[in-house]
C-alpha positions in Angstrom: 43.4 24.6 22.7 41.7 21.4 23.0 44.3 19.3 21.4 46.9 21.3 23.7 45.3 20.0 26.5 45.4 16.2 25.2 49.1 16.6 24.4 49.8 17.8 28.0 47.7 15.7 29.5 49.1 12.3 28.1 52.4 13.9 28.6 51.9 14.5 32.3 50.6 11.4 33.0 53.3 9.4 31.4 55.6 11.3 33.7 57.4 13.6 31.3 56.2 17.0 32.4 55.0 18.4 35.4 51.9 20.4 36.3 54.0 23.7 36.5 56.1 23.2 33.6 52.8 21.9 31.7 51.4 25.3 32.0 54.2 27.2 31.8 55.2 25.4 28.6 51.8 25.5 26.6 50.0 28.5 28.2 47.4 26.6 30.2 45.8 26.9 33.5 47.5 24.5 35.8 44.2 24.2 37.5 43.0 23.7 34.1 45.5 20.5 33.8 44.6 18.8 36.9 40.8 18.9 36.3 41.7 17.0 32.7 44.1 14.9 34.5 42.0 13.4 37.0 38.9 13.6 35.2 36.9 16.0 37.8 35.1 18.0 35.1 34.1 14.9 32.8 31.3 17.1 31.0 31.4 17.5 27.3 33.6 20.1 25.7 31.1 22.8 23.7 28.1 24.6 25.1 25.1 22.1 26.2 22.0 21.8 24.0 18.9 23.2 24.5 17.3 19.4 24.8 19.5 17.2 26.9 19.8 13.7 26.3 16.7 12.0 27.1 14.5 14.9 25.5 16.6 14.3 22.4 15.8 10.5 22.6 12.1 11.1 22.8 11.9 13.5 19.9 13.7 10.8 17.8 11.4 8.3 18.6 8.5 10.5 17.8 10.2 11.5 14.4 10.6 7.6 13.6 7.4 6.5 14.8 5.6 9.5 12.7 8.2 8.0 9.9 6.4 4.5 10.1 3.1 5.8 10.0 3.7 7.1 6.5 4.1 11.0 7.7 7.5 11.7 7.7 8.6 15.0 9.4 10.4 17.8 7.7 13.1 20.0 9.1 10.6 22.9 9.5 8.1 20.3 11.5 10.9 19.6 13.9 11.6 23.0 15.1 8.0 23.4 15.7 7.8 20.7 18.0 10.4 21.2 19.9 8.6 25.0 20.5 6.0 23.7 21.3 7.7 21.2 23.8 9.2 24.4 25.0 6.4 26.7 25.4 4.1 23.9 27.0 7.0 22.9 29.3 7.4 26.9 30.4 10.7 27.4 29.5 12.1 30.2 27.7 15.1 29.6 25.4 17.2 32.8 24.7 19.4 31.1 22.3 15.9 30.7 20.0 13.6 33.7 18.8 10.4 32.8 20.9 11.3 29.9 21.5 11.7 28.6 17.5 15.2 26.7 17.1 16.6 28.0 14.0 17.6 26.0 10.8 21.6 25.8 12.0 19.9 23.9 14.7 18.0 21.4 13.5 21.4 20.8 11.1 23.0 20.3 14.7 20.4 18.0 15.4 20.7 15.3 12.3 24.1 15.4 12.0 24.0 14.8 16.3 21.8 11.9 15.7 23.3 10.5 11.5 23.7 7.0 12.8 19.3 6.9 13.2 18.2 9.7 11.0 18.5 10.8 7.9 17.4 13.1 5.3 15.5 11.4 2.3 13.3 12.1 -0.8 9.9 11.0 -0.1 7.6 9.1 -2.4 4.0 10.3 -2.3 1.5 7.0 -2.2 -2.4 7.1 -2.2 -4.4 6.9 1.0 -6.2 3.6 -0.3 -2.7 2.3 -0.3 -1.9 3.0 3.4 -5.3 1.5 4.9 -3.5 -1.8 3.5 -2.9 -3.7 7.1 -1.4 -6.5 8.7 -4.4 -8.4 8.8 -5.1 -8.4 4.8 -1.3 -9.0 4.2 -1.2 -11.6 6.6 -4.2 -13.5 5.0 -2.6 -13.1 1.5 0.9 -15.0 3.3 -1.2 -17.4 4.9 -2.8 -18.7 1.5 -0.2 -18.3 -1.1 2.0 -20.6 1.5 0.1 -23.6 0.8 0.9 -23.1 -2.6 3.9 -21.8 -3.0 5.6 -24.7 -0.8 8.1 -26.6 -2.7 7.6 -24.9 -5.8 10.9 -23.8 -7.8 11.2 -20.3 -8.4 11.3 -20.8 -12.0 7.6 -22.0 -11.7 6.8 -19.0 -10.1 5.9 -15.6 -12.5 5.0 -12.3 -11.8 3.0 -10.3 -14.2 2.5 -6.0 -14.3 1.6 -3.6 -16.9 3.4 -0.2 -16.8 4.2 2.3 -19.7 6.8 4.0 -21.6 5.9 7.4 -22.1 7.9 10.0 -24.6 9.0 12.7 -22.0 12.3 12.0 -20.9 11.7 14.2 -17.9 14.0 17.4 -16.0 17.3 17.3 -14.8 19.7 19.3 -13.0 21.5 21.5 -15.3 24.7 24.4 -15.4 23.4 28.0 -16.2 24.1 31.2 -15.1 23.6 32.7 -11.4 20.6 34.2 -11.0 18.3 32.2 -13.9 15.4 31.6 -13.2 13.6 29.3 -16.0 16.3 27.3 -17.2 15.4 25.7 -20.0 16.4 22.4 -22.0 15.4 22.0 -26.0 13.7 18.8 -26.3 10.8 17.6 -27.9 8.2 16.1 -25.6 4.7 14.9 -25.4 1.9 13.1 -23.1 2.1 10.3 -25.4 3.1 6.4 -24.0 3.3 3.1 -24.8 1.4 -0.2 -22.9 3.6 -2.8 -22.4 3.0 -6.2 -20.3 6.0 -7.5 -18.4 6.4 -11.0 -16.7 9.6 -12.2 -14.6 9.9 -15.9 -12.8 11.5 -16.5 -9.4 14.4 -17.6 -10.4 15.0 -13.9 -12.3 14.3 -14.4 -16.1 12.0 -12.0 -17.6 9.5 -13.5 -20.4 9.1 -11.6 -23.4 7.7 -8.0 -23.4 4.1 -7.8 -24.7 3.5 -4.4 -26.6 0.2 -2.3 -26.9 -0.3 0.7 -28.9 -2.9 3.0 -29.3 -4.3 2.8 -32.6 -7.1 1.4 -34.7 -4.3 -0.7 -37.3 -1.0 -1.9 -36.7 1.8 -1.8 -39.1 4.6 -4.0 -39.8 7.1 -1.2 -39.2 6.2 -0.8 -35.8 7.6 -4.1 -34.8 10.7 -4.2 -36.5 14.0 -4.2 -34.1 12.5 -4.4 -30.7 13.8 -7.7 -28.5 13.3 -11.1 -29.1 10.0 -12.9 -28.8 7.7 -9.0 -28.4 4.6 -9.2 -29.3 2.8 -6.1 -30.6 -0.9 -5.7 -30.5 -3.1 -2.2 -30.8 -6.7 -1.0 -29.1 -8.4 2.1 -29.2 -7.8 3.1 -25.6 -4.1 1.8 -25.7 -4.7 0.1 -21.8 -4.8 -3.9 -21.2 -8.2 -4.9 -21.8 -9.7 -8.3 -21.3 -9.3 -9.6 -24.8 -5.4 -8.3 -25.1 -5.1 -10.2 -21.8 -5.9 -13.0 -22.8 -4.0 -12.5 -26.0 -1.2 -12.3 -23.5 -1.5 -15.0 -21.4 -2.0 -17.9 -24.2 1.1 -16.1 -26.4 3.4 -15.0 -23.9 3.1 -17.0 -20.1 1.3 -20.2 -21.7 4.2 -21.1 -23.5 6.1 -20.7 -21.0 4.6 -22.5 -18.3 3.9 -25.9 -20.6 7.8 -25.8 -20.7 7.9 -26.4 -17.0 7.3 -29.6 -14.8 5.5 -29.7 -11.9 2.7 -27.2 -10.7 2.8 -23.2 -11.3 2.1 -20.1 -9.6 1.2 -16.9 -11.6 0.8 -13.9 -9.3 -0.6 -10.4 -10.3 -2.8 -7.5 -9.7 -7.0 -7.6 -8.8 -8.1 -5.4 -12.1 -10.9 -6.4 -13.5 -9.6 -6.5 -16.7 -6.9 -9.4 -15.7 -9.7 -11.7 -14.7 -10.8 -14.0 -17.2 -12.9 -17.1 -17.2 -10.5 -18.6 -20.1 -7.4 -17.6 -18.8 -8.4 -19.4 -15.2 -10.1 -22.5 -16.8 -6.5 -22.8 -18.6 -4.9 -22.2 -15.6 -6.3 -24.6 -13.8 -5.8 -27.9 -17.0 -2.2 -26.7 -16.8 -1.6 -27.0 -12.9 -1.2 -23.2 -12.3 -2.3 -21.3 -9.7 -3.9 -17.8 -10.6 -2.8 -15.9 -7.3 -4.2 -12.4 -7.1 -2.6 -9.7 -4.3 -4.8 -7.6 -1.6 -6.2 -4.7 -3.6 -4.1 -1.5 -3.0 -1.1 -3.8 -2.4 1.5 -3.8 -5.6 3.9 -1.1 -3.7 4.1 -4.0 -1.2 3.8 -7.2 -2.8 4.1 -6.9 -6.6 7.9 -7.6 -6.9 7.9 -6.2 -10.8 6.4 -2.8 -8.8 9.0 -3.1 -6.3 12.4 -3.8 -7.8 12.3 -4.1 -11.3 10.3 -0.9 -13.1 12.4 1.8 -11.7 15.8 0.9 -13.1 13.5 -0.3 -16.1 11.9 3.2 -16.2 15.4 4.9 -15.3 17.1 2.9 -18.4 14.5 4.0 -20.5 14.6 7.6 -19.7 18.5 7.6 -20.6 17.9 5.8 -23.9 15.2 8.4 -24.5 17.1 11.7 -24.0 19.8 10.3 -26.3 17.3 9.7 -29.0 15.6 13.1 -29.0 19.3 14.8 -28.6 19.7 13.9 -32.1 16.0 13.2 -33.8 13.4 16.0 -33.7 9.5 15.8 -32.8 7.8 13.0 -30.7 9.0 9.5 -30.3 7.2 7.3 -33.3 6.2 3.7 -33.1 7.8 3.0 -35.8 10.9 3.8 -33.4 9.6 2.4 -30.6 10.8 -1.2 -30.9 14.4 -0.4 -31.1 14.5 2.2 -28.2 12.8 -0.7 -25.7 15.4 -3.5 -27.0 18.3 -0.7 -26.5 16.6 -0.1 -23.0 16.7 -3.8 -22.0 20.2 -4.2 -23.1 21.7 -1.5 -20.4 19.5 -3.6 -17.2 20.5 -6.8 -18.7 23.7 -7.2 -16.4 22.0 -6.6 -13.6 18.6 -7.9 -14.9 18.8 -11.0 -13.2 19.2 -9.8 -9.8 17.2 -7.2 -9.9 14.1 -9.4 -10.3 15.3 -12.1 -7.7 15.8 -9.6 -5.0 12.2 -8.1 -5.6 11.0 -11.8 -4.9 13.1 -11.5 -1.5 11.6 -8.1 -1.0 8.0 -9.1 -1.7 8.5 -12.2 0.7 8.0 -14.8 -1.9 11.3 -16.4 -2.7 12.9 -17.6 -0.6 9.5 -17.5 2.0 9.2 -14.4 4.0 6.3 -12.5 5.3 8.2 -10.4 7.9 9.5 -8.8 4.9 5.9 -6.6 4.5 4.9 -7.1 7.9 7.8 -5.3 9.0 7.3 -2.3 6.9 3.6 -1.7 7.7 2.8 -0.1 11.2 2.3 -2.4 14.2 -1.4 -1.0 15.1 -0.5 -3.8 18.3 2.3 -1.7 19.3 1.9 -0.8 23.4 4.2 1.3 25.2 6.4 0.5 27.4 8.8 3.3 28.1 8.4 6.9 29.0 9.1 7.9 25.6 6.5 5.5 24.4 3.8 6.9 26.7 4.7 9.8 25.4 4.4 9.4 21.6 0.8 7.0 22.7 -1.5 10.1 21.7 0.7 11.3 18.7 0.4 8.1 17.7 -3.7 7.9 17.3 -3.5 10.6 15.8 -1.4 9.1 13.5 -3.8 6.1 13.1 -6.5 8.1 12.0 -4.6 10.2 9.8 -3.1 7.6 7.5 -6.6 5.6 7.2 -8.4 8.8 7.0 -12.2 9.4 7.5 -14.8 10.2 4.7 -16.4 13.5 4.8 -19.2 14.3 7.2 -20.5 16.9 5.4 -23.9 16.1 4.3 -24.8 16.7 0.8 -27.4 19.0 0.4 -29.4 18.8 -2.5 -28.7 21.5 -5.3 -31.4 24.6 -6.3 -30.7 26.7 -9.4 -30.2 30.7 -8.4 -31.6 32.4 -11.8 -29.7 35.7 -11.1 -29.6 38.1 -14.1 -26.8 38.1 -16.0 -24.1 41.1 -14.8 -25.6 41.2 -11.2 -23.4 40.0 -8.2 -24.6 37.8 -5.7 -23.5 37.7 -2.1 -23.7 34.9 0.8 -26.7 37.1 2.3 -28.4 36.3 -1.1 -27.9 32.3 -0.9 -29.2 32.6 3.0 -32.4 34.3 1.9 -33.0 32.9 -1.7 -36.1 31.8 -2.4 -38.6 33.8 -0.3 -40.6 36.9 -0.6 -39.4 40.2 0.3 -40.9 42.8 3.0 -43.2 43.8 0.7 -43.8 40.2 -1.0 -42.6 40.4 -4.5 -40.4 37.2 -5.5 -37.1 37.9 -5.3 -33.6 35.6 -6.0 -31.6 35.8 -2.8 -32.5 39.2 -1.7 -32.5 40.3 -5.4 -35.8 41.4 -6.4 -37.1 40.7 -10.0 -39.5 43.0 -9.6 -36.9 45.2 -10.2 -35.4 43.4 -12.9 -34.7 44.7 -16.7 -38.2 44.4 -18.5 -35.8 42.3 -21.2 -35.0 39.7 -18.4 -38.7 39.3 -17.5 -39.8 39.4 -21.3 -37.0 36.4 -21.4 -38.5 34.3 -18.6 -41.8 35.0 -20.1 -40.5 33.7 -23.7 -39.2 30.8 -21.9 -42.8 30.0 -20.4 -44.4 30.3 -23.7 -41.4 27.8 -25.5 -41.8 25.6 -22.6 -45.5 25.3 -22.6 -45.7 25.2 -26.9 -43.5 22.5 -26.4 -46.0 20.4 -24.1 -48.8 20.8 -26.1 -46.8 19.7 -29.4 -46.0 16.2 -27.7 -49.7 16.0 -26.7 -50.6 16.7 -30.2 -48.0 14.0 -31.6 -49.1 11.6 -28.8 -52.7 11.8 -30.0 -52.0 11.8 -34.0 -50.1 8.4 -33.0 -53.2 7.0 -31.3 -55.4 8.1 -34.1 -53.2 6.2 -36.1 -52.5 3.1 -34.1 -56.7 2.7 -33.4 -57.0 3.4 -37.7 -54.6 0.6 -38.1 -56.4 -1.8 -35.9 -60.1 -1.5 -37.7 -58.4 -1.8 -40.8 -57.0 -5.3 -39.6 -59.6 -6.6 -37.7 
């Protein structure tokens, strides 16, 4: 119908057709015509939504400003608002059961609004993580500038541990309607591998550094795995201070006397990455030991931005084809091979992979609006109806992503001896402790009077181990200062 109504209408307005013969030749209304002709009726073709246009704008700015904050909205949290909109503006919408838009709706609504929202996975990140603000990133900016001026970006290295672990994780695949547990044969464990990665500026990665867990390493476990590894072993199988330093004087050392000029090495706060000897060698080589804000490596380690998820991705592939054909656990002495063949498929894009984590870090080239950007502007005023209206979602907002610590005093902790097979109620905890009505000693409102004779002959036995036990260490104590005073008469 709708195209119809184009086709007549550029044809009558070219002059071809007529308003009568228009209608009469397509079946249309010739009232119908004229509105289209001469534009009377310019509303939108369809039924109107339920939110017009400046409602819509305002619920898309609360969706993207709940989005910055680090509390992205679901489908389900949409339609909710907009009922509550609804009920707390008094309308009543008979196209929604009481007033909750239904799921074909809220499809409507993204695909409306594509070009400024869209459905993503999310990626869950620690609360300690979202406190990070503008003022601790822009401190971290403000010093590494000074250093960081005129410094090639092959001077520049970025260090991170991560690990390699043996299960290759689930994927999507084809079974039969109706299955429930769909299930994969392939050998698995909690089991991984330390390893030490470093990358300059200009998007060369240094050689890997390997750490296994074990008390002895052997020769077979190095054998095959990419040029220039070093493989070391601990109990615990984490970077520790001495493996760290291992690290630094085989691995970055080396590479920085190779340069000219002064250095920047940036990494992680851990404790276990600061060492007296790495930064006294630092600083006789002309290199800047840079740490990042704790809580920060999501936003400013570029090896944590851009690098380990094609890294981890890679490995994953390398690892399901491995166990497709080899049975049990991955084994160190496989190990070296499987990380070589996993460097090989990121090595084409290896390169700039690692330079456009710099860029997205800020580093190289120079960029702090490159965080800034992406943390939430807690200077942000409004300026608009729709930001007066989103003002109180957003404290809320505020307080939710820092989060509070609990108010809840901690009370101090008494022992209930209740007799074993006897319940207990809340009644009991509320009264435990005190005498009954006709002051026996009770447990809650349990009253040992009452109690088997073996549970009191128990408590009784207890007393009497309790109080031998006391008078044996006062008998010890004494024999020892017989002793002692013996000894002393004998010297003197």
């Amino acid at each position: 119908m709708i195209r119809k109504i184009l086709r007549k209408q550029s044809a009558i307005k070219s002059g071809k057709l007529t308003y009568r013969k228009a209608s009469d030749q397509f079946g249309v209304p010739r009232s119908t015509l004229e509105n289209k002709v001469n534009d009377t009726n310019p509303g939108s073709i369809g039924k109107p939504s339920v939110l017009d246009k400046a409602e819509e704008d305002m619920l898309i700015h609360g969706i993207l400003r709940a989005a910055h904050w680090g509390f992205p909205f679901t489908s389900d949290d949409i339609r909710y608002v907009v009922k509550g909109y609804l009920d707390k503006s008094g309308r009543k919408e008979k196209r929604f059961a009481q007033n909750l838009p239904g799921m074909e709706w809220s499809r409507a609504f993204l695909k409306r609004h594509s070009n400024v929202l869209s459905v993503r996975l999310s990626e869950n990140i620690k609360r300690q993580r979202a406190e990070v603000n503008h003022e601790a990133v822009k401190l971290y900016f403000l010093n590494i500038e000074e250093a960081i001026v005129n410094i090639p970006p092959s001077n520049v290295v970025n260090y991170d541990e991560t690990n390699l672990c043996d299960d290759p994780g689930r994927k999507h695949v084809i079974v039969r309607r109706g299955t429930k547990h769909p299930e994969r044969v392939m050998d698995s464990s909690k089991s991984s591998v330390s390893i030490m990665m470093a990358a300059s500026g200009d998007g060369d990665l240094l050689p890997p550094y390997v750490l296994y867990k074990s008390e002895h390493l052997w020769d077979t476990w190095q054998e095959g795995g990419p040029k220039g590894t070093r493989y070391n072993r601990n109990r615990s199988g984490w970077f520790d201070l001495p493996v760290f330093e291992d690290w630094f004087f085989t691995i970055v050392l080396p590479y920085f006397k190779s340069k000219e000029g002064p250095k920047i090495m940036v990494g992680d706060n851990l404790s276990s990455h600061i060492s007296l000897r790495v930064i006294e060698e630092c600083e006789r080589n002309n290199i800047s030991y840079i740490l990042l804000p704790p809580n920060s490596t999501h936003l400013l380690q570029p090896l944590d931005v851009g690098f380990f998820k094609p890294l981890k991705n890679a490995w994953r592939a390398v690892l399901t084809k491995w166990k497709q054909t080899t049975r049990g656990p991955i084994s160190k002495d496989a190990f070296p091979c499987l990380l070589k063949d996993t460097l090989d498929q990121i090595s084409t894009n290896k390169k700039e992979n690692i330079q456009n984590a710099f860029r997205a870090v800020g580093l190289i080239p120079f960029n702090p609006d490159k965080v800034l950007n992406k943390l939430p502007d807690k200077e942000h005023s409004p300026s608009n109806s729709a930001d007066a209206w989103s003002s109180s979602f957003e404290e809320m907002l505020k307080s939710a992503r820092s989060g509070r610590n609990s108010t809840t005093n901690t009370r101090r902790r008494r022992k209930l001896n209740v007799p074993p097979g006897r319940s207990i109620s809340s009644r009991d905890l509320r009264n435990g402790g005190h005498n009954d009505d006709r002051g026996e000693p009770t447990v809650g409102n349990i009253d040992l009077s009452e109690s088997p004779v073996e549970t009191r002959r128990d408590s009784n036995e207890g007393t009497k181990r309790r109080e031998e036990d006391e008078s044996q260490k006062i008998s010890s104590c004494k024999r020892r200062l017989k002793s002692y005073k013996r000894r002393s008469r004998i010297e003197s």
